[in-house]
C-alpha positions in Angstrom: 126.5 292.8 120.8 127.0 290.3 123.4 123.9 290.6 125.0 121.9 289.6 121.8 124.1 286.6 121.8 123.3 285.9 125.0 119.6 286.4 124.8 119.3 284.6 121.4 121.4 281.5 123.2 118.7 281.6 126.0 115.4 282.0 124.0 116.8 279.1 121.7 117.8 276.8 124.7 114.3 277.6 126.0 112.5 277.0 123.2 114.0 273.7 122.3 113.8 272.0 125.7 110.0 273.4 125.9 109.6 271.3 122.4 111.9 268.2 124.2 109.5 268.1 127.5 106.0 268.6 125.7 106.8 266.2 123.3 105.8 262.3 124.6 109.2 260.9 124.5 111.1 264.2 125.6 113.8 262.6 127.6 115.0 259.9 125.0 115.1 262.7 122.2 116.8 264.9 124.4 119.5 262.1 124.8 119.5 261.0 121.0 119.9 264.7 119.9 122.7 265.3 122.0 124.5 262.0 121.3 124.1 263.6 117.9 125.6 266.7 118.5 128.9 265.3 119.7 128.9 262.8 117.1 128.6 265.6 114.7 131.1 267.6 116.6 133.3 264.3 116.4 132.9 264.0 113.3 133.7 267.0 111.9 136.8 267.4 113.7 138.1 263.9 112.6 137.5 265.2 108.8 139.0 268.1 109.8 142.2 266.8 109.2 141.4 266.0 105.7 139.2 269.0 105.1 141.0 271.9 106.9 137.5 272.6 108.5 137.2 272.1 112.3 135.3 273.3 115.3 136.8 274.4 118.3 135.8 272.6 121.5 135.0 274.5 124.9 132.7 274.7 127.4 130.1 277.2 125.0 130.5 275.0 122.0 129.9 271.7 123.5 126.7 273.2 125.8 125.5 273.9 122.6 126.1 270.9 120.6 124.5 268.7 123.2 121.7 271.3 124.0 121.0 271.9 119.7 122.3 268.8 118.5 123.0 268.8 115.2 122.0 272.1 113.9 124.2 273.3 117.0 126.5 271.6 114.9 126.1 273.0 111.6 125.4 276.5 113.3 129.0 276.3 114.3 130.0 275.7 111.0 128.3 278.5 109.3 129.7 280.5 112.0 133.1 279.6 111.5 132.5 279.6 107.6 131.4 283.6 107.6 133.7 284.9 110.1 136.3 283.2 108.1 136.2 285.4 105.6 
């Protein structure tokens, strides 16, 4: 089961710096997505205190908050949201 995680996390990585460097401004929306993705993170872990919601930081989450962005982001929400129950 780790290995699909693995392989999904390195197709998905691919894939979206593929889209990052064929695009015309690759670089600057590589940096604006992932000043989003730790803004996000940020963000959700300051309303965590209010919310009870948070997301924990490490090496893995943060590679993929800045590599994703924001749907890194909201991906580690859902995450945390269904194997919360």
């Amino acid at each position: 089961m780790n290995l699909a995680f693995i392989i999904a996390a390195v197709f998905s990585t691919f894939f979206v710096l593929m889209w990052m460097i064929k695009s015309e401004k690759g670089g600057i929306s590589f940096i604006k997505s992932a000043f989003q993705g730790l803004a996000g993170m940020c963000a959700v872990n300051l309303l965590g205190m209010v919310t009870g919601v948070t997301i924990s930081v490490n090496w893995y989450s943060m590679v993929s908050f800045i590599i994703l962005g924001l749907p890194g982001v909201i991906g580690a929400l859902m995450l945390n949201f269904i194997f919360a129950i």
